[in-house]
C-alpha positions as CSV (number, residue, x, y, z in Angstrom):
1,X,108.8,121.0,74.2
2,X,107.3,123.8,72.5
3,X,106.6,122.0,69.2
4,X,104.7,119.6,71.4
5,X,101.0,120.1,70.1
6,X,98.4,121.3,72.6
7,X,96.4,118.8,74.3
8,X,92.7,118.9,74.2
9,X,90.5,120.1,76.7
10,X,87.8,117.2,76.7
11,X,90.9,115.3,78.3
12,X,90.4,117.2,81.5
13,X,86.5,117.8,81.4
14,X,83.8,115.8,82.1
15,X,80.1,116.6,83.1
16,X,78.6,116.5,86.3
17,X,76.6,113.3,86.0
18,X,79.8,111.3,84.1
19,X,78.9,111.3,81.1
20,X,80.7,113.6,78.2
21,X,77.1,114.6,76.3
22,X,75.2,116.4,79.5
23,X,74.6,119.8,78.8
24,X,75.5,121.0,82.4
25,X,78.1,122.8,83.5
26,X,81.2,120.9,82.5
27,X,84.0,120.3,85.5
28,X,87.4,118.5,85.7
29,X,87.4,115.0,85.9
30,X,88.7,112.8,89.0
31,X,89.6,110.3,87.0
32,X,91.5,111.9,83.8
33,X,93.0,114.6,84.9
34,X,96.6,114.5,86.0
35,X,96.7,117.4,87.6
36,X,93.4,116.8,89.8
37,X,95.4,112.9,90.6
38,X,98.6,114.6,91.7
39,X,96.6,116.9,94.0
40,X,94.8,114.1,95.6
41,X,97.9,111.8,96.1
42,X,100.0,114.6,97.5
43,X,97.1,115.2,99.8
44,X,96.5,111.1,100.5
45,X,100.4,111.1,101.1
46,X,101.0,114.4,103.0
47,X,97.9,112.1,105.5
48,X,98.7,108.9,105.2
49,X,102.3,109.8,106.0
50,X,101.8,112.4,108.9
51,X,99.6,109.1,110.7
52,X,102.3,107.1,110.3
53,X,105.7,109.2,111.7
54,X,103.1,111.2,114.5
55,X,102.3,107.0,115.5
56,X,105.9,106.1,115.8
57,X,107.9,108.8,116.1
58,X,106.0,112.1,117.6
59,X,106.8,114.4,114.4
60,X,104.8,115.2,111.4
61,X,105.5,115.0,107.6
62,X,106.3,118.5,107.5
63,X,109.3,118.1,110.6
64,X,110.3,114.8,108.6
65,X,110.5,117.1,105.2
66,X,112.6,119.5,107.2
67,X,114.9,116.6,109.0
68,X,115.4,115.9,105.5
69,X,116.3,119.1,104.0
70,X,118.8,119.6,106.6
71,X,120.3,116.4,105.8
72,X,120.6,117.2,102.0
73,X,121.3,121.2,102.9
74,X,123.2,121.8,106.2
75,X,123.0,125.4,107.4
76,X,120.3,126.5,104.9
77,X,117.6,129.3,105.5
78,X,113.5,129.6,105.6
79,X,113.8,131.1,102.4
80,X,116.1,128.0,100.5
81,X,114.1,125.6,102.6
82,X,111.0,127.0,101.3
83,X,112.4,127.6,97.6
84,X,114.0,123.8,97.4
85,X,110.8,122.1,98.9
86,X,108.4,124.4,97.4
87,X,106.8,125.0,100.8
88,X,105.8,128.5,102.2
89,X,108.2,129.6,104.3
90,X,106.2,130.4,106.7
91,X,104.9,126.8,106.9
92,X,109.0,125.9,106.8
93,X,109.7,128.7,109.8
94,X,106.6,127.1,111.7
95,X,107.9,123.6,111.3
96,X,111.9,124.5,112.1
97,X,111.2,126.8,115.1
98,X,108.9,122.9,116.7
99,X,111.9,121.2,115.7
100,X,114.6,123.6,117.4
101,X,112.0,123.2,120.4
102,X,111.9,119.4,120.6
103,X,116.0,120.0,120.2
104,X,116.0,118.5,116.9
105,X,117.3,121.4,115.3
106,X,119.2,124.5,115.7
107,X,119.5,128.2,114.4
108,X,122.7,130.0,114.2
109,X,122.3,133.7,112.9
110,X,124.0,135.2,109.7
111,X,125.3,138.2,110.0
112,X,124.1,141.4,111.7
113,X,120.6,140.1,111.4
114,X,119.0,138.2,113.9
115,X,116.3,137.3,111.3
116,X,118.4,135.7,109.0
117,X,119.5,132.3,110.4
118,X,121.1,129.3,109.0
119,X,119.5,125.9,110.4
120,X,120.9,122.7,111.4
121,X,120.0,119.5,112.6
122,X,121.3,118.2,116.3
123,X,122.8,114.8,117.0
124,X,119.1,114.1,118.5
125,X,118.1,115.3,114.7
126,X,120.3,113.7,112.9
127,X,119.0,110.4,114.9
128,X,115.6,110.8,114.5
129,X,116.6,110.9,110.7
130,X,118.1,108.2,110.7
131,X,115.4,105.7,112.3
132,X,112.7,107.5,110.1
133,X,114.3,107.1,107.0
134,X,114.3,103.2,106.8
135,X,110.3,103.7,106.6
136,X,110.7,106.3,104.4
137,X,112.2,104.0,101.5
138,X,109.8,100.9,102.7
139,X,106.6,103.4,102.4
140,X,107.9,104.9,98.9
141,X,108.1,101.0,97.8
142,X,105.0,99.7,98.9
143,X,103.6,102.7,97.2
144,X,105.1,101.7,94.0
145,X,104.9,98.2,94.5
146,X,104.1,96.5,90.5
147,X,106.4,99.1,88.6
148,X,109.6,98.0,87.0
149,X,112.6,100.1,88.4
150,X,112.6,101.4,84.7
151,X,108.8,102.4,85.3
152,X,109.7,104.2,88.6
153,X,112.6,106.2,87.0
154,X,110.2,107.3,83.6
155,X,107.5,107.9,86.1
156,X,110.1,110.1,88.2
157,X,111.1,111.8,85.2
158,X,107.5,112.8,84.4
159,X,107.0,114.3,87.5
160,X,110.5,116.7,87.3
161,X,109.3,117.8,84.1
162,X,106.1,118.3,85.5
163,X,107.5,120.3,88.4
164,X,109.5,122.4,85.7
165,X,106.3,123.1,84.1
166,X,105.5,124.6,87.3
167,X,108.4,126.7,87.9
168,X,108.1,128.1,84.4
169,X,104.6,129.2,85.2
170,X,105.8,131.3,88.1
């Protein structure tokens, strides 16, 4: 993607008052910048969703993100955890230690560390992931409710490339 020219800044930037004339001090946009959009959905989301599981099912979005990740990655550490999800690990160790409290997860150490520990899900996790999961999908389709399965998978695309673009920033 290299060859791919440079896109201009008055994309991004608008002025204070709207309009792309005033003088004053120029800011990103709300409304045109992709990167200011993804911010506020992952933030409406990261809400929106934490409501709904805390409502039904006691847990927030960040112990549903970790009941997933132990579904995908059995046995993984803070440090994968945190790496795969792009999530702090303290944020992850936070979240895994509530689950292993509620008995929704377990630790099991590696080696000669007591630091380093492996995670898994319990039966009682592996439930719980199962009866959040069908609300899951249905929230994921409401929220893309009017795109084509093709849009969905271009759009998905867009946002891996996107989150590559972020890696190689690191």
């Amino acid at each position: 993607m290299s060859d791919t020219p440079s896109l201009p800044d008055d994309m991004f930037i608008v002025s204070p008052d709207g309009s792309p004339n005033d003088p004053t001090a120029p800011t990103l946009s709300f409304r045109n910048s992709p990167v200011v959009l993804v911010t506020f959905a992952g933030n409406r989301l990261t809400r929106e969703a934490t409501r709904a599981y805390q409502a039904e099912f006691g847990i927030g979005v960040m112990d549903w993100r970790m009941l997933v990740m132990l579904t995908r990655a059995p046995g993984c550490s803070v440090a994968v955890a945190a790496r795969l999800t792009g999530i702090d690990k303290a944020a992850v160790s936070r979240s895994l230690h509530r689950l292993e409290s509620n008995g929704l997860a377990q630790a099991k150490a590696l080696g000669d560390d007591p630091r380093q520990k492996s995670w898994t899900l319990t039966q009682a996790g592996q439930d719980l992931h199962g009866k959040i999961l069908p609300q899951a999908v249905s929230r994921q389709k409401d929220l893309l409710k009017g795109f084509t399965a093709e849009e969905t998978a271009t759009f998905t695309a867009y946002l891996q490339r996107f989150l590559d673009n972020i890696g190689a920033s690191d």
